[in-house]
C-alpha positions in Angstrom: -13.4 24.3 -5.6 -11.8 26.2 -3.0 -10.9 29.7 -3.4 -7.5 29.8 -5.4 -4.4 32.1 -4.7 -2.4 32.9 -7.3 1.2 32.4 -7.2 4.6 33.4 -9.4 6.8 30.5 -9.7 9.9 29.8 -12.0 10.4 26.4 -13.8 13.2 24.9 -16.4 13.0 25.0 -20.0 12.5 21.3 -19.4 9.7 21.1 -16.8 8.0 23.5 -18.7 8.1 21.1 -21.8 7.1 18.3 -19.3 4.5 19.8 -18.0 3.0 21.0 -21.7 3.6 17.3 -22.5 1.4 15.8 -19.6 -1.3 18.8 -19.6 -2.0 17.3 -23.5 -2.1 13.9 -22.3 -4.1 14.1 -19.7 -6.5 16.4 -21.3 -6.5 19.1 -18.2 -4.8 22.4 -18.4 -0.9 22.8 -17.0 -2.4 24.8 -13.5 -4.7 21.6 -12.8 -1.2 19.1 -13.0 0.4 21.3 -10.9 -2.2 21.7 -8.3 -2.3 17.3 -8.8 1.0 17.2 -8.2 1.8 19.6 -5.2 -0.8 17.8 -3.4 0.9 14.5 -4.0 3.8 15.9 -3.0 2.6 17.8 -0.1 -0.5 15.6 0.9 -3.6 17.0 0.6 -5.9 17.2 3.8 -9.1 17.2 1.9 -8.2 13.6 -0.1 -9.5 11.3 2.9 -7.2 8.5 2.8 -9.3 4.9 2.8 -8.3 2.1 5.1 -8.6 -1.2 3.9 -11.5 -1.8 5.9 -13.5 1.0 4.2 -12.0 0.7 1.0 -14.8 -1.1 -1.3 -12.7 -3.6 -3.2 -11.7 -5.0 0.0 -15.0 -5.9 0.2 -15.1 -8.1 -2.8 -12.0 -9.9 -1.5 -12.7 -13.8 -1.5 -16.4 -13.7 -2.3 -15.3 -16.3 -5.0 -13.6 -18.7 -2.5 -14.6 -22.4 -2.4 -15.3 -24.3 0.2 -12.3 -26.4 -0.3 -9.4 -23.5 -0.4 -8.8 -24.8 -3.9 -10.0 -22.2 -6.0 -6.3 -21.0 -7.3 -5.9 -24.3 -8.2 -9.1 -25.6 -9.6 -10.1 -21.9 -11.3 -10.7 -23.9 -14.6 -12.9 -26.7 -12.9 -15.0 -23.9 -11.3 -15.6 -22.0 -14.2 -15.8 -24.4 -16.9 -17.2 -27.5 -14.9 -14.7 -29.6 -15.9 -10.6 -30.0 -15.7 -8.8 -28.5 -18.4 -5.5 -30.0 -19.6 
């Protein structure tokens, strides 16, 4: 983790109860959701953003394609072997 800076900040009544509320549900403390959600909000140059020729499920993307194009429309046929009704 990089080194951390601490900072003073001011919030509502009502973010603070928001942000109790997701720190529970997510299992993390509140500074770890803020931290999350400044760099959604501010981008973070250390997430390396994936194009879709790197990204992995792209990869996977028609390796179940017949040889006919048909596969949306037969799926049943293909997986069971035989037309379902």
């Amino acid at each position: 983790m990089a080194r951390m800076v601490r900072k003073q900040i001011y919030i509502s009544a009502e973010q603070n109860t928001r942000l109790r509320r997701a720190a529970v549900r997510s299992r993390r403390t509140e500074a770890e959701v803020l931290r999350e959600a400044l760099d959604d909000h501010l981008g973070d140059p250390a997430r390396k953003k994936v194009g879709v020729a790197r990204d992995a499920l792209w990869g996977i993307v028609g390796i179940g394609a017949s040889r006919e194009g048909d596969l949306s429309e037969r799926v049943d046929d293909y997986l069971y072997g035989r037309r379902r009704r």
